[in-house]
VOFIBA-204446 format. One line per 5 residues: for each residue x, y, z of N, C-alpha, C. Coordinates in steps of 0.1 Angstrom, whole numbers. Layout:
<pts>
X/Y/Z/X/Y/Z/X/Y/Z  ...
</pts>
This chain:
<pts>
-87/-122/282/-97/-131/276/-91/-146/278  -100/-155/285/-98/-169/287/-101/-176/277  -90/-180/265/-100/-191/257/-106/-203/258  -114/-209/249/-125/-217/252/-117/-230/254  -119/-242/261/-115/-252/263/-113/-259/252
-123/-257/243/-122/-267/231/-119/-260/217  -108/-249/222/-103/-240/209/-92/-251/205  -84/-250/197/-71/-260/194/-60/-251/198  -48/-257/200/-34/-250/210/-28/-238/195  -27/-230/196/-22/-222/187/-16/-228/177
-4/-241/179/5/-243/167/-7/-260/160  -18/-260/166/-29/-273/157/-34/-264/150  -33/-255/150/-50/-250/138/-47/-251/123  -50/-252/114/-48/-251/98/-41/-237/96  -47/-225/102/-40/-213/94/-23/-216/102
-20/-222/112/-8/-222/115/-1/-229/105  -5/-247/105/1/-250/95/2/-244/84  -6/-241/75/-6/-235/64/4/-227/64  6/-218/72/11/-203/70/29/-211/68  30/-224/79/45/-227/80/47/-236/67
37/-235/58/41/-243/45/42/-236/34  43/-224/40/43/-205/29/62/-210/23  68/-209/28/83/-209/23/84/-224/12  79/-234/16/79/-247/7/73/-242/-9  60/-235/0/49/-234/-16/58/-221/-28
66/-215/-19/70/-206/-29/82/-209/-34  88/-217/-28/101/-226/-35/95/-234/-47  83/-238/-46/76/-251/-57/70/-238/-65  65/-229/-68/59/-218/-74/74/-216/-82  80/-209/-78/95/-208/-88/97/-215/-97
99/-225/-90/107/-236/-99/98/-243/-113  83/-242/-110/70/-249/-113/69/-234/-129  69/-224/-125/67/-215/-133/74/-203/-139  88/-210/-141/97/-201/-144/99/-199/-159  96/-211/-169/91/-210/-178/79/-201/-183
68/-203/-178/58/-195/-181/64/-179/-180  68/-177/-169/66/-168/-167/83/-155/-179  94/-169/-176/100/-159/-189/93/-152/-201  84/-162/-205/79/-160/-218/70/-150/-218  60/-147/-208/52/-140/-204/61/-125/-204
71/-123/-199/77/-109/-196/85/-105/-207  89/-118/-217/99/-113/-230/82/-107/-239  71/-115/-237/61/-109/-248/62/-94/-245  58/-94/-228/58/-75/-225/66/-66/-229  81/-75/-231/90/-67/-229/93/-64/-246
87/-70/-258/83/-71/-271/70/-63/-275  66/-62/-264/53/-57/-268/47/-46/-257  51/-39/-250/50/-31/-237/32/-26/-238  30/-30/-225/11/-24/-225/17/-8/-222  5/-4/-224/3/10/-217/1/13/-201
-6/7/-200/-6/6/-184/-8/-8/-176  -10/-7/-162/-18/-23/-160/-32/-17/-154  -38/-27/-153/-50/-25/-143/-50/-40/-135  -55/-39/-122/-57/-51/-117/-73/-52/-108  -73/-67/-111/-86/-68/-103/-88/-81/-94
-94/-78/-85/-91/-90/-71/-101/-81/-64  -103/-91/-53/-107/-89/-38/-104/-94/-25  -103/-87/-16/-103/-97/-3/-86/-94/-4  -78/-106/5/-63/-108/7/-59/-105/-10  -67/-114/-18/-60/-110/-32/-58/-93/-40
-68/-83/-35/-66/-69/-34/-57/-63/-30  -53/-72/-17/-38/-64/-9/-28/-70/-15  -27/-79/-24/-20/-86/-30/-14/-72/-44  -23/-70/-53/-27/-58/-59/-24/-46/-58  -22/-41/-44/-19/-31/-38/-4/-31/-42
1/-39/-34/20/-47/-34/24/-43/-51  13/-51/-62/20/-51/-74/20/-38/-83  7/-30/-77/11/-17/-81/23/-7/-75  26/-10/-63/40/-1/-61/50/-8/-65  54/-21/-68/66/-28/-73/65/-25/-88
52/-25/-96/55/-22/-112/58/-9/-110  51/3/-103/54/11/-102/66/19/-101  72/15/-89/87/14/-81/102/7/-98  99/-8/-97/109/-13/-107/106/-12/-120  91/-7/-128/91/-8/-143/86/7/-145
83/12/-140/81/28/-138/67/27/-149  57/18/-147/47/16/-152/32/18/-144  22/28/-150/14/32/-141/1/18/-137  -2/16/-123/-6/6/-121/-21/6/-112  -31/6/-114/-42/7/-108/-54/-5/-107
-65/-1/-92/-70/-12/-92/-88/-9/-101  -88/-19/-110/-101/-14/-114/-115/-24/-103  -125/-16/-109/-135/-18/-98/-142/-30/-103  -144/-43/-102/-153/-59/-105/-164/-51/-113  -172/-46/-99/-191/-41/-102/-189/-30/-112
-180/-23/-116/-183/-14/-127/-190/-30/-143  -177/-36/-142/-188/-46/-153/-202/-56/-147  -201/-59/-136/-204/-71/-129/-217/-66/-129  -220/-49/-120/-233/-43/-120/-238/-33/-128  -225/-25/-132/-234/-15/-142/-230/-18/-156
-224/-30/-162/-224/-35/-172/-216/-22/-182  -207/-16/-176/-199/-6/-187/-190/-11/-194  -188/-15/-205/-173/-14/-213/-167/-9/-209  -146/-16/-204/-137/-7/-200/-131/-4/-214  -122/8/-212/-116/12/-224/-100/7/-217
-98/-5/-220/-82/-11/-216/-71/-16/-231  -77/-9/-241/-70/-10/-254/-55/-10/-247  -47/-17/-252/-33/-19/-249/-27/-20/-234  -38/-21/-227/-31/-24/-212/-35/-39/-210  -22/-40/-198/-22/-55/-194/-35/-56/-180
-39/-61/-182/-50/-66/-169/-45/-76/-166  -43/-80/-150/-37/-89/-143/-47/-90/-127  -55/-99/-126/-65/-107/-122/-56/-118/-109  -64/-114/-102/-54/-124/-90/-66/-128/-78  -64/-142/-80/-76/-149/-69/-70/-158/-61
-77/-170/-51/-69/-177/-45/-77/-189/-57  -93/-186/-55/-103/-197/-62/-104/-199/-73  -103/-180/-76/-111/-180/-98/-123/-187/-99  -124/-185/-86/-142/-191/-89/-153/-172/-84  -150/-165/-85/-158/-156/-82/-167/-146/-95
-173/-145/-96/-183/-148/-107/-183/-130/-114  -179/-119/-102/-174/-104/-107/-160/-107/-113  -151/-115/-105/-139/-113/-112/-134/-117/-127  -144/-132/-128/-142/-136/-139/-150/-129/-154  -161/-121/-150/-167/-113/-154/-157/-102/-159
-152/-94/-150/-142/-83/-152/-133/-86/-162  -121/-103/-162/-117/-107/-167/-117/-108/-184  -130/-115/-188/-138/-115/-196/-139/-99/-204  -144/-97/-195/-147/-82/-206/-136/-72/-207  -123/-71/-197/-108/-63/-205/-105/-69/-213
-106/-82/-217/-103/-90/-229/-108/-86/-238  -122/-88/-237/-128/-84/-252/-126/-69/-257  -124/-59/-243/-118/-46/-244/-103/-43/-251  -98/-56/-254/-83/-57/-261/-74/-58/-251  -73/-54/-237/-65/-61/-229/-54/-72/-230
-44/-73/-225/-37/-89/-223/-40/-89/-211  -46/-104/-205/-52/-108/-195/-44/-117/-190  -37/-117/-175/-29/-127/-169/-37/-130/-152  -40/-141/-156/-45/-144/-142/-33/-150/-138  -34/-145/-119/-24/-153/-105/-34/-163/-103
-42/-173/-100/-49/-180/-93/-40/-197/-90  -50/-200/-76/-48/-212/-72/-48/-222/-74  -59/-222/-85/-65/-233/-89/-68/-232/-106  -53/-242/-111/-51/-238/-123/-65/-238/-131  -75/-248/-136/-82/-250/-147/-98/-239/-138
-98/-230/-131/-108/-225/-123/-113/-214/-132  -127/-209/-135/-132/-198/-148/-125/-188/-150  -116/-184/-136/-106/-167/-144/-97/-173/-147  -93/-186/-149/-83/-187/-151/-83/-193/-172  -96/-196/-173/-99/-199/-188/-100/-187/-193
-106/-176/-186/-107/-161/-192/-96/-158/-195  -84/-159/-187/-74/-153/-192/-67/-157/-205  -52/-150/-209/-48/-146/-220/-34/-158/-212  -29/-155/-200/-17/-160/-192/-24/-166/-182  -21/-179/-177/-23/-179/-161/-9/-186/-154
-6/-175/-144/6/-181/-134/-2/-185/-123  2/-198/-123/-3/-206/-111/5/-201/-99  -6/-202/-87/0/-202/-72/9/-211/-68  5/-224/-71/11/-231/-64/8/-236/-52  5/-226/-43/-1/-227/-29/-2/-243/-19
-7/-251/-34/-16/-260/-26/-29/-262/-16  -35/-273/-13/-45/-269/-6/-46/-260/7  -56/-249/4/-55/-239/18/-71/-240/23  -71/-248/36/-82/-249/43/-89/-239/53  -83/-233/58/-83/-223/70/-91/-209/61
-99/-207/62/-108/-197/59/-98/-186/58  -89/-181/67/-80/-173/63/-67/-172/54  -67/-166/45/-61/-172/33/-46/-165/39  -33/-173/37/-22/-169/38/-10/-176/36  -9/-185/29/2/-192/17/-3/-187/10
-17/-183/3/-18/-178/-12/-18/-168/-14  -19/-157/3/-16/-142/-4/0/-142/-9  10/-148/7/24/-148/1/30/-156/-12  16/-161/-18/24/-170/-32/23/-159/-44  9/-149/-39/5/-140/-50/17/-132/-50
21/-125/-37/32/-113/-35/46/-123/-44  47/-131/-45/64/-141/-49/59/-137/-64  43/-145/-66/41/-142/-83/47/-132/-89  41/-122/-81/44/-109/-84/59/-100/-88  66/-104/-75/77/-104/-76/85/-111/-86
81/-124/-94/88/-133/-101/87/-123/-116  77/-119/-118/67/-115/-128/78/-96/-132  80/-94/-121/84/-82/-121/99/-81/-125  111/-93/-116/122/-96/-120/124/-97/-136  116/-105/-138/119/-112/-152/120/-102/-164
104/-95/-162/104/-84/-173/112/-67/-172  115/-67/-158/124/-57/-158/138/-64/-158  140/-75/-162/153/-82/-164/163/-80/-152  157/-81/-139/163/-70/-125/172/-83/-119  188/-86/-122/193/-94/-117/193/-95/-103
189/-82/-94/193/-83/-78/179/-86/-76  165/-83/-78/155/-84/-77/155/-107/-78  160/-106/-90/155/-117/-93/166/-130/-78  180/-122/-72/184/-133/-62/177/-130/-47  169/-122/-48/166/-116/-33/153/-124/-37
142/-127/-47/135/-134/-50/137/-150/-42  151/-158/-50/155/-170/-47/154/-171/-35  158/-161/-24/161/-162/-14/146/-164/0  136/-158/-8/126/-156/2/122/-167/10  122/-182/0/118/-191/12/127/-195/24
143/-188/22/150/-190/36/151/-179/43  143/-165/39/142/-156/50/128/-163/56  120/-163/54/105/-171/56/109/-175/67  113/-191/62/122/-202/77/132/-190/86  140/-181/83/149/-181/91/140/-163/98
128/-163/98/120/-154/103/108/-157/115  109/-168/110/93/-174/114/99/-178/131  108/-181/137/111/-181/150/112/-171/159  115/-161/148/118/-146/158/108/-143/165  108/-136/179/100/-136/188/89/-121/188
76/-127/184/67/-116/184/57/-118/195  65/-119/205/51/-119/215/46/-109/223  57/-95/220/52/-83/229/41/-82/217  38/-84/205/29/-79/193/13/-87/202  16/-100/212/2/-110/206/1/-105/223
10/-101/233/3/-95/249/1/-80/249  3/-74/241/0/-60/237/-14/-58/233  -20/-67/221/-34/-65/215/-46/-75/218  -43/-80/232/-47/-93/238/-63/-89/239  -60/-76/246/-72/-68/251/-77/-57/243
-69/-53/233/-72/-45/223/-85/-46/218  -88/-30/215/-108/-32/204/-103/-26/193  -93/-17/188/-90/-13/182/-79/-9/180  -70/-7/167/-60/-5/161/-57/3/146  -47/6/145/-40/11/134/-29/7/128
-26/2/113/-22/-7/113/-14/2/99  -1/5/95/3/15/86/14/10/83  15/12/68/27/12/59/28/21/51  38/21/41/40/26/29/48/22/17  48/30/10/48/23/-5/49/9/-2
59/-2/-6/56/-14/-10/48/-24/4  54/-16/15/44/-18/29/34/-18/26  23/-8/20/9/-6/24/3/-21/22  8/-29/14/0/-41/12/1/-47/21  13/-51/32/16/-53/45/5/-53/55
1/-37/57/-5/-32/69/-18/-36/62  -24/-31/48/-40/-40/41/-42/-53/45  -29/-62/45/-35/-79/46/-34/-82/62  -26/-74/67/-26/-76/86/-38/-68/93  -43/-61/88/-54/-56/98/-70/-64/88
-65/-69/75/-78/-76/72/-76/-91/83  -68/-95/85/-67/-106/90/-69/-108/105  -68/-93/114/-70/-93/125/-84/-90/124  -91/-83/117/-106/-80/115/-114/-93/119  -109/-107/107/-115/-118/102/-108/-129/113
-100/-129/122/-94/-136/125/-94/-136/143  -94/-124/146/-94/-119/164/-105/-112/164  -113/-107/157/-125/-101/158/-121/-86/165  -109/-78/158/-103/-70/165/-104/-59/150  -110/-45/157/-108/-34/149/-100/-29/146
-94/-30/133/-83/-27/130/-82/-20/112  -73/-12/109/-80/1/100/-60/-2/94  -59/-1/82/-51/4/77/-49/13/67  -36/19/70/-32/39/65/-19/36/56  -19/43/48/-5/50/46/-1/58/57
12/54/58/20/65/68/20/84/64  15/80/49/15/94/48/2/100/51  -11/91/49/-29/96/50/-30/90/64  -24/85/74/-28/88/90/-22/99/95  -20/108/90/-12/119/96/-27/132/95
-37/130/84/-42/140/81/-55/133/92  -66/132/89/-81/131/96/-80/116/111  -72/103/109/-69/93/115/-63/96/125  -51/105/127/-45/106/141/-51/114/148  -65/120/145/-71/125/156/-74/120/167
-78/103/163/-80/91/169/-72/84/179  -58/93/177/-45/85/184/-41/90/198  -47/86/210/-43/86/226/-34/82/231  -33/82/242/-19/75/250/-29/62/248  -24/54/245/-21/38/247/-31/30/235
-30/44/224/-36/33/216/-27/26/205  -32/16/201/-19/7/195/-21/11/183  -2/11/172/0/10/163/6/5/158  7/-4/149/14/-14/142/21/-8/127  33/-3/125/39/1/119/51/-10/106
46/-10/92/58/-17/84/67/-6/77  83/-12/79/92/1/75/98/-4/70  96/-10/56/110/-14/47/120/-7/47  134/-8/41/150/-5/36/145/4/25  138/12/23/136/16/9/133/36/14
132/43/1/130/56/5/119/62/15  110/53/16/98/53/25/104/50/44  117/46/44/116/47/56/118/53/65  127/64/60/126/74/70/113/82/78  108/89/66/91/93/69/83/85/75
82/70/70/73/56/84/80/62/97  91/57/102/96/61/108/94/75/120  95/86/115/92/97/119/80/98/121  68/92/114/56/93/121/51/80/133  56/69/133/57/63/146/65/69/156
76/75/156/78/84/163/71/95/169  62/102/163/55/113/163/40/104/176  37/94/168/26/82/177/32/82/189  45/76/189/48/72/204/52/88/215  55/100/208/54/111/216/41/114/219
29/109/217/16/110/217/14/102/226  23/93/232/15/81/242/9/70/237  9/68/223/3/55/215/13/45/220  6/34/218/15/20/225/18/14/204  28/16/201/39/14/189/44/5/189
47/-5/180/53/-11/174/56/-15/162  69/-17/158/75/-12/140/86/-25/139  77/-32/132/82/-44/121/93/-38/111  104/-45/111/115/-40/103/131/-40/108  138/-35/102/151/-30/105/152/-22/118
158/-30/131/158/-20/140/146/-15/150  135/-26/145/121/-19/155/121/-32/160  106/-30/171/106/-37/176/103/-54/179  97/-48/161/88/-68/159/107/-72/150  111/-80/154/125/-85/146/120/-90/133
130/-88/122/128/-96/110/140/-102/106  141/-108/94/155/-112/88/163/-100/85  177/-99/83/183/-84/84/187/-80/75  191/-72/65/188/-70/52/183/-75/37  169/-70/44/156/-79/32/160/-68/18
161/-72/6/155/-69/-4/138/-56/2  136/-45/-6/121/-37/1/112/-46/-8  117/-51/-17/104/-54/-27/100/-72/-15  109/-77/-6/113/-91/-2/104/-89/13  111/-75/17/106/-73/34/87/-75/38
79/-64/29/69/-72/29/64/-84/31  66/-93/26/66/-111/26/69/-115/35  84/-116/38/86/-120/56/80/-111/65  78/-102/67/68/-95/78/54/-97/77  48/-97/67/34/-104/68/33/-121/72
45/-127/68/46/-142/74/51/-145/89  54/-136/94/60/-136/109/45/-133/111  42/-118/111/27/-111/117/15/-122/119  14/-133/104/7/-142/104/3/-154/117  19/-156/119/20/-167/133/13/-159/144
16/-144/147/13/-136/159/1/-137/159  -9/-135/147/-24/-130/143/-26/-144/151  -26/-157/144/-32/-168/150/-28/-171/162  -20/-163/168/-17/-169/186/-28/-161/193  -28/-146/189/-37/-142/195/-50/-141/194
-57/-147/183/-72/-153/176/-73/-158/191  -60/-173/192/-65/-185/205/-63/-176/218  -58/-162/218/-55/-156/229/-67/-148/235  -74/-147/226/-86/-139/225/-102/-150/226  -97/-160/221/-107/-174/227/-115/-172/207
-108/-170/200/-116/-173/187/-103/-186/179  -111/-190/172/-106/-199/164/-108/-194/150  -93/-190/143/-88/-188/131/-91/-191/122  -98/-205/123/-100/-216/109/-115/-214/109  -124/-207/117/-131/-206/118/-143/-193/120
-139/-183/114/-142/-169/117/-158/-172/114  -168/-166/125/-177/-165/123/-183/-156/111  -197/-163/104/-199/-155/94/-194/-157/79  -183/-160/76/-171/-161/68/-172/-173/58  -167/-174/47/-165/-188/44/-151/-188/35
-151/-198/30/-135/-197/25/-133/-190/11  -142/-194/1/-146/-188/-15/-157/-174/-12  -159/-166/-15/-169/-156/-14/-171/-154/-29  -179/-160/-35/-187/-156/-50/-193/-143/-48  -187/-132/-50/-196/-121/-55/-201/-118/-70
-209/-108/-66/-218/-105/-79/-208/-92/-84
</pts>
């Protein structure tokens, strides 16, 4: 595909910038809310919920994804996503007596979430909104709000504020599990960021140039990985793209898998990566055209990440790839047809 004359050169577009101003924003997020956020995890850690629940949409759901296997993984706390429209359309009372609800937007302007918000509250919830935009309605609904930080994000495709949500997250998780290695692999992310972001992914962006479709798989702290990189090729290259757990493409999905069809594989340092692993393996004895972000594969990253850290730099490398081949493919990133930047649902 020839792109259009009047597309902009891959490194002009806003989601480029943006994406290379991911390591600054999360350096100023730390430092901006490290207060808040001690205080926030000594209450939890005084006062322990029963469970969490989380509610988001869009990049902010894969955000969600990430914070249920890290509470999961480091507070051994059960963590699920609840559904907006259960309040939004069928107006049910949740029963969230003693759990933490934790709410994560870019806008806080979406009219289900703030809704949802609203009502785990009055359900007795402790309510902590992530949002971008400190004084925005989920962020009044809430009980906490940890700001993003972000700063302004123009580009319809949201990606400093998914990686500010995943750092929240991470900050959020150090603190209350009091995780000293957690909390220096944290400090460190915005110099894996910078010292990732040059590595060379371009067999990733002449591989799926011509691509209609894909598979796009992680696990445990990965799955949010492969969620926010195939939403972003969806919205972004106008390219079909589906993400699995490495363990649920093995059952009904790899029926779908030929010689040369592409897979996009995340394999953090953690117990999950053997089994990733051996099922990309299993794809590439099948003739699938493979590739595996991580330790030792093919897309390079920084070299021993933190698992709860590796997520973050691989979705921020992937990010540069997505927008090279948007312009590779003749679409413009900042500009997905259809799309807008806030999506108010009901």
């Amino acid at each position: 595909m020839t792109p259009s004359p009047a597309l902009p050169a891959a490194a002009a577009t806003r989601m480029y910038q943006e994406i290379g101003e991911s390591a600054q924003a999360i350096a100023r997020q730390l430092a901006a809310n490290r207060e808040r956020v001690a205080a926030l995890a000594a209450a939890l850690r005084r006062d322990p919920p029963r469970f969490v629940a989380t509610g988001a949409r869009g990049s902010s759901d894969n955000a969600a994804t990430f914070a249920k296997y890290l509470f999961e993984t480091r507070l051994g706390l059960a963590t699920a996503s609840a559904a907006p429209s259960v309040q939004s359309i069928y107006a049910v009372t949740p029963r969230l007596e003693g759990a933490l609800f934790l709410a994560i937007s870019q806008s806080g302007r979406s009219p289900d979430l703030v809704a949802q918000a609203e009502a785990a509250r009055r359900a007795g919830a402790r309510v902590v909104a992530m949002v971008n935009v400190e004084d925005a309605p989920l962020a009044q609904a809430a009980d906490h709000v940890l700001p993003l930080h972000a700063g302004p994000e123009l580009s319809v495709a949201a990606t400093k504020s998914f990686l500010c949500s995943l750092a929240a997250i991470v900050h959020l998780a150090a603190e209350w599990a009091d995780d000293a290695g957690l909390r220096a692999a944290l400090a460190g992310v915005p110099a894996a960021l910078d010292a990732g972001w040059p590595l060379d992914w371009s067999a990733l962006v002449d591989g799926l140039a011509e691509a209609r479709s894909l598979f796009v798989v992680g696990r445990g702290l990965g799955l949010a990985a492969a969620q926010e990189v195939a939403l972003k090729l969806k919205e972004t290259c106008a390219l079909h793209a589906e993400a699995f757990s490495a363990a649920e493409v093995q059952h009904g999905p790899m029926a779908l898998v030929e010689a040369g069809f592409p897979v996009l594989f995340f394999a953090q340092r953690d117990d999950t990566q053997g089994s990733t692993l051996e099922v990309a393996a299993r794809f590439r004895a099948r003739g699938a055209r493979v590739w595996v972000a991580g330790d030792g594969g093919d897309l390079p990253l920084a070299p021993a990440l933190d698992p709860a850290i590796a997520p973050l730099a691989a979705v921020h490398r992937c990010y540069g790839a997505i927008n090279a081949l948007a312009i590779r493919r003749g679409r413009d990133p900042d500009r997905p047809p259809h799309l807008r930047k806030v999506t108010e649902t009901l």
